[in-house]
C-alpha positions as CSV (number, residue, x, y, z in Angstrom):
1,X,-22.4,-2.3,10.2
2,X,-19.0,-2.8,11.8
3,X,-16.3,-0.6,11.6
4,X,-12.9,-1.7,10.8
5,X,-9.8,-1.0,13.7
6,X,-6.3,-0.8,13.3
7,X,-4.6,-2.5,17.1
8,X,-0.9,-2.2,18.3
9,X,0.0,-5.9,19.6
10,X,3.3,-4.3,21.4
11,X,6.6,-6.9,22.5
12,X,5.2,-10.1,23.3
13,X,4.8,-9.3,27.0
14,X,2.0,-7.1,26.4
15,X,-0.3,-10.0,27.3
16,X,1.3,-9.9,30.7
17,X,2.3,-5.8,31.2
18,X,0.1,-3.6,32.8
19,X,0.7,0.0,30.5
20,X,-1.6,2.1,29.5
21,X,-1.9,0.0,26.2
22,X,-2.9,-3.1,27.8
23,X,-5.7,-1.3,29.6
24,X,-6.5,0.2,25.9
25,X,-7.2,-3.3,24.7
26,X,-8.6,-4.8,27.4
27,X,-11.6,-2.3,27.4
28,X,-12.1,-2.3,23.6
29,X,-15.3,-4.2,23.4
30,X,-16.8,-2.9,26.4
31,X,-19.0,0.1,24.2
32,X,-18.7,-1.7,21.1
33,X,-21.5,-3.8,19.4
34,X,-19.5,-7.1,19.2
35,X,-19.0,-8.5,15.8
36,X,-20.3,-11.9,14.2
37,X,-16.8,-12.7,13.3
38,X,-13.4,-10.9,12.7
39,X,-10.9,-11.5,10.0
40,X,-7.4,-10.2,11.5
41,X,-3.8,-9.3,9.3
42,X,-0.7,-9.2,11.8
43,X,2.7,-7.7,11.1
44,X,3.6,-11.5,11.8
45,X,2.7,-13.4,9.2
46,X,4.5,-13.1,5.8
47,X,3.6,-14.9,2.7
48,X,4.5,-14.6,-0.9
49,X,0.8,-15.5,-2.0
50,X,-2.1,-14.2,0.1
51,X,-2.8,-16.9,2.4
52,X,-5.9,-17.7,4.9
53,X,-6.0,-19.7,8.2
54,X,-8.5,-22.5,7.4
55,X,-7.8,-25.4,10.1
56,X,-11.3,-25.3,12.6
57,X,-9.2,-24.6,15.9
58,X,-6.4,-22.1,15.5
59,X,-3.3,-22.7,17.8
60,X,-1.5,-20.5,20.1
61,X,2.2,-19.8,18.3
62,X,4.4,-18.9,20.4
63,X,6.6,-17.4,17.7
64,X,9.2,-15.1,19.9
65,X,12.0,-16.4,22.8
66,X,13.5,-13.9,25.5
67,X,10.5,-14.0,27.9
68,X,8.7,-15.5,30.8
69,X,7.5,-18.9,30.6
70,X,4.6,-17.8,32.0
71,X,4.3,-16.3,28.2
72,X,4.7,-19.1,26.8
73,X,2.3,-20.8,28.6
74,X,-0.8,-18.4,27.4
75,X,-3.0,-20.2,25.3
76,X,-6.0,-18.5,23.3
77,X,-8.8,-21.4,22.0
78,X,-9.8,-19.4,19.2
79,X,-11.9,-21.2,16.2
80,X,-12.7,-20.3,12.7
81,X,-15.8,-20.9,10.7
82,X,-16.6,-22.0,7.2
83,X,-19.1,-19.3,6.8
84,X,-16.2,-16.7,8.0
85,X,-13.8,-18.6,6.0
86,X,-16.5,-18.3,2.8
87,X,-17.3,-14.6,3.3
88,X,-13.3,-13.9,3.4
89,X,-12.7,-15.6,0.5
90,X,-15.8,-14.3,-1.3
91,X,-14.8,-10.2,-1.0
92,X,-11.3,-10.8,-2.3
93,X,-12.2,-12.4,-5.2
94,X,-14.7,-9.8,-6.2
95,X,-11.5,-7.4,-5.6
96,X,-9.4,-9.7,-8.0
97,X,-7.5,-11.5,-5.4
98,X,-6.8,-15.0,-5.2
99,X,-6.2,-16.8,-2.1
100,X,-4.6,-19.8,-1.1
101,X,-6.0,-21.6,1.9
102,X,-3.4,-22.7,4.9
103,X,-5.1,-25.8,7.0
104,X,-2.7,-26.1,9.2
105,X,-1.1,-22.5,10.3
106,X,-2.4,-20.7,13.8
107,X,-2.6,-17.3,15.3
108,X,1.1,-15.7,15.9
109,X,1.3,-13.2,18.8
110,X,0.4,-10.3,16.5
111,X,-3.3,-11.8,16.2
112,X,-3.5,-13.4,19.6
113,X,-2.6,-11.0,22.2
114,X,-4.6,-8.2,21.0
115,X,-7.5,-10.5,20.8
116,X,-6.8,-12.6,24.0
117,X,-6.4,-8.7,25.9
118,X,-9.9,-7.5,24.4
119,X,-12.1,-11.0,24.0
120,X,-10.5,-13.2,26.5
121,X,-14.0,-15.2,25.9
122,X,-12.6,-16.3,22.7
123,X,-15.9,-16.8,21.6
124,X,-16.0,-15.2,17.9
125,X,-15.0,-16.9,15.4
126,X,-11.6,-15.7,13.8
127,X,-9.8,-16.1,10.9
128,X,-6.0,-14.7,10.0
129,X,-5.0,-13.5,6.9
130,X,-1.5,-12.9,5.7
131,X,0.8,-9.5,4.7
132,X,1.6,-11.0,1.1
133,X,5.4,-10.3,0.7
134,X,6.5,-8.4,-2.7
135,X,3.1,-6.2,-3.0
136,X,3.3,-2.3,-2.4
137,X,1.2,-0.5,0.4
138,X,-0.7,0.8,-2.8
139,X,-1.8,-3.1,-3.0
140,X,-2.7,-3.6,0.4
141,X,-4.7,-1.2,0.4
142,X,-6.8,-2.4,-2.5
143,X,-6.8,-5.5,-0.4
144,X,-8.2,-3.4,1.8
145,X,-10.9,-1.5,-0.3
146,X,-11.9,-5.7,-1.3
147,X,-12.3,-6.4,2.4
148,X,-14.5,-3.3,3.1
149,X,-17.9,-5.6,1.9
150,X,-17.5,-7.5,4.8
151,X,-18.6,-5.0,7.4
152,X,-22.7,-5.3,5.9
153,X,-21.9,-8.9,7.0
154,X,-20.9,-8.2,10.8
155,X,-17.5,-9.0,10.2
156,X,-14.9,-6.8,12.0
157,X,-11.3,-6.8,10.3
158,X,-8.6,-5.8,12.4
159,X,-4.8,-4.6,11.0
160,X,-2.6,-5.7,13.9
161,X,0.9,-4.2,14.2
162,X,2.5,-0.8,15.3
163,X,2.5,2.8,13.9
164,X,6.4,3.3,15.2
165,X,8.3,-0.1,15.3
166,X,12.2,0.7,15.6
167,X,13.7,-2.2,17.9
168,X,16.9,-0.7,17.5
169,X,16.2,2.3,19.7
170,X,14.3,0.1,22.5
171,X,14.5,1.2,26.0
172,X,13.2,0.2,29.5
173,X,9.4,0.2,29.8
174,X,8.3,3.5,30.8
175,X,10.9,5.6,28.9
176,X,9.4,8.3,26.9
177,X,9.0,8.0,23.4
178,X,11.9,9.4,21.3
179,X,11.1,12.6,19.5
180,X,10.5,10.9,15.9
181,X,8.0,8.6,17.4
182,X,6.2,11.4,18.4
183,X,6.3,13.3,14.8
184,X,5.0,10.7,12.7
185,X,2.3,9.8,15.2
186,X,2.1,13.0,14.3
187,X,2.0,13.3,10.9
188,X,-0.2,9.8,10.6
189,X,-2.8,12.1,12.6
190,X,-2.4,14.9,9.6
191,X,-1.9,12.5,7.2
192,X,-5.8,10.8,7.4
193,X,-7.0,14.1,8.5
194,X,-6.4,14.7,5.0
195,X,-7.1,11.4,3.8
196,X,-4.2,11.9,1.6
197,X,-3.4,8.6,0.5
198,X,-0.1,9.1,-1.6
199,X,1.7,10.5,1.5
200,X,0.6,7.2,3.1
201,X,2.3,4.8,1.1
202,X,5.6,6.9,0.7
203,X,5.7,7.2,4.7
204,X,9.6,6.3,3.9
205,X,10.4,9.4,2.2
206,X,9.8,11.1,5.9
207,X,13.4,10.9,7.9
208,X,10.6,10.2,10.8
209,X,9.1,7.5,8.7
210,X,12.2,5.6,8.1
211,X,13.0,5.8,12.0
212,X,9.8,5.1,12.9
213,X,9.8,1.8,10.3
214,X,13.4,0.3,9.1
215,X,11.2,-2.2,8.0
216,X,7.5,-1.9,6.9
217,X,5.9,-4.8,7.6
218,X,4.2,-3.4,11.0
219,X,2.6,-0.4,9.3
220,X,0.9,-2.2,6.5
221,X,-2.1,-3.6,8.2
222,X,-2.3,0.3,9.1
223,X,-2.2,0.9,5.3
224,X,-4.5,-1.8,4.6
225,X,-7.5,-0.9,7.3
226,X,-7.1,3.2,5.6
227,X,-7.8,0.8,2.4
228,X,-11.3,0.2,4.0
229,X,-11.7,3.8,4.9
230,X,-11.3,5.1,1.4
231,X,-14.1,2.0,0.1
232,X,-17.2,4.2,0.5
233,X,-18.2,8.3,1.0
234,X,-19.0,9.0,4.8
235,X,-16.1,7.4,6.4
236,X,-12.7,8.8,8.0
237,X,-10.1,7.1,10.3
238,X,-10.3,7.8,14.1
239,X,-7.8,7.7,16.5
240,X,-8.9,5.7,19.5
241,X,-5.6,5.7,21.3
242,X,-1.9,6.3,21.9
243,X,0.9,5.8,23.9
244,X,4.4,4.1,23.7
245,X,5.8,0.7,25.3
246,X,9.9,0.3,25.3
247,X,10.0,4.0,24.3
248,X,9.8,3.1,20.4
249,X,7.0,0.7,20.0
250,X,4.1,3.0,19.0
251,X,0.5,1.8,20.9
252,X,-1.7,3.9,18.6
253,X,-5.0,2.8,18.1
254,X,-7.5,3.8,14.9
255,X,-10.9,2.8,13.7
256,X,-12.5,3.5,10.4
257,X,-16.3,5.3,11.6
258,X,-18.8,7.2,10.3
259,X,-18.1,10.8,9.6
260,X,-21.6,11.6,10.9
């Protein structure tokens, strides 16, 4: 069975930076059984119904300005499949949720720099699936608990975004992360320790929380992934990694494993 992982995708320049979460990412499949496909939810794409990528070759968007053209010029062939697509489509409905199917959208760069950094290969298929706007982190964590069938398949699904996102308190790379960064890295780490799921989706009501997230959208694929934790007895949420890029962009890394 796969597991499920929760990745930090960092600025856009992480595909070109060499920090200790780019070497995180680049080494992620290297003792990991590799998966027959992954379905991946970024911070990045926003819907108001919950939306799939569906076209057979999934472009490169280059959905960000301010860098290198040497970014821009990164392109990641990944491909989808219509058994991938099917077995998506299949564990949501038996969770209740409908899906509407996008032909023509691409990876942004909170799917494809994490996957270009770990499978440069680009040789599982992938499909993307959106943040629906207007649903609580109780829901997408449902979504989550829906998506948890798809590990018996070999499907790994990925929640790509950041556990401390404040871009009003960036600094030069290097700079150490400010102290509520820190504590709600922190509490995150006592939080699944715990698994205590209410404190989860009120993460706000911390003066951390709201510092760490003005805005939510890069914690729910976080939210969404503990979803698939809580699906079955035996399971718990693991940190793999953590560190901090432009002082308050939070790197951590965490997979949903076996207990045992």
């Amino acid at each position: 069975m796969q597991s499920a992982l929760f990745l930090p995708h960092g600025a856009p320049d992480l595909a070109l930076s060499d920090i200790p979460g780019t070497w995180f990412l680049r080494g992620l499949f290297k003792n990991r059984p590799i998966p027959k496909g992954i379905v991946i939810i970024s911070a990045h794409w926003e819907t108001s119904d919950l939306t799939l990528t569906t076209a057979p070759k999934l472009d490169t968007i280059h959905d960000f300005g301010g860098f290198s053209s040497a970014l821009n010029r990164l392109q990641y062939p990944a491909k989808t499949a219509p058994w991938l697509i099917d077995a998506t489509k299949s564990a949501l409905s038996k969770g209740t949720f409908a899906v509407r199917d996008d032909p023509r959208r691409g990876l942004d760069h909170g799917a494809w720099i994490p996957l270009m950094l770990s499978r440069p290969s680009a040789d599982i298929p992938v499909v993307q699936l959106s943040l629906p706007t207007g649903h609580s982190p109780q829901d997408l964590f449902l979504i989550g608990r829906a998506l948890a069938t798809l590990a018996v398949q070999d499907i790994l699904v990925i929640g790509s975004g950041a556990t401390v996102h404040n871009l009003y308190k960036l600094a030069p790379e290097g700079t150490p992360a400010p102290q509520f960064a820190m504590d709600f890295d922190d509490w995150l780490e006592r939080v699944f320790l715990a698994r205590d799921w209410s404190s989860l989706f009120h993460f706000h009501s911390l003066e951390s929380g709201r510092f760490s997230h003005p805005t939510s959208e890069h914690l729910l694929p976080l939210i969404l992934v503990a979803g698939i934790c809580d699906a079955r007895p035996g399971l718990e949420m693991r940190n793999l990694h953590r560190s901090y890029s432009y002082g308050s962009i939070g790197m951590a890394a965490w997979e949903v494993s076996d207990a045992s």
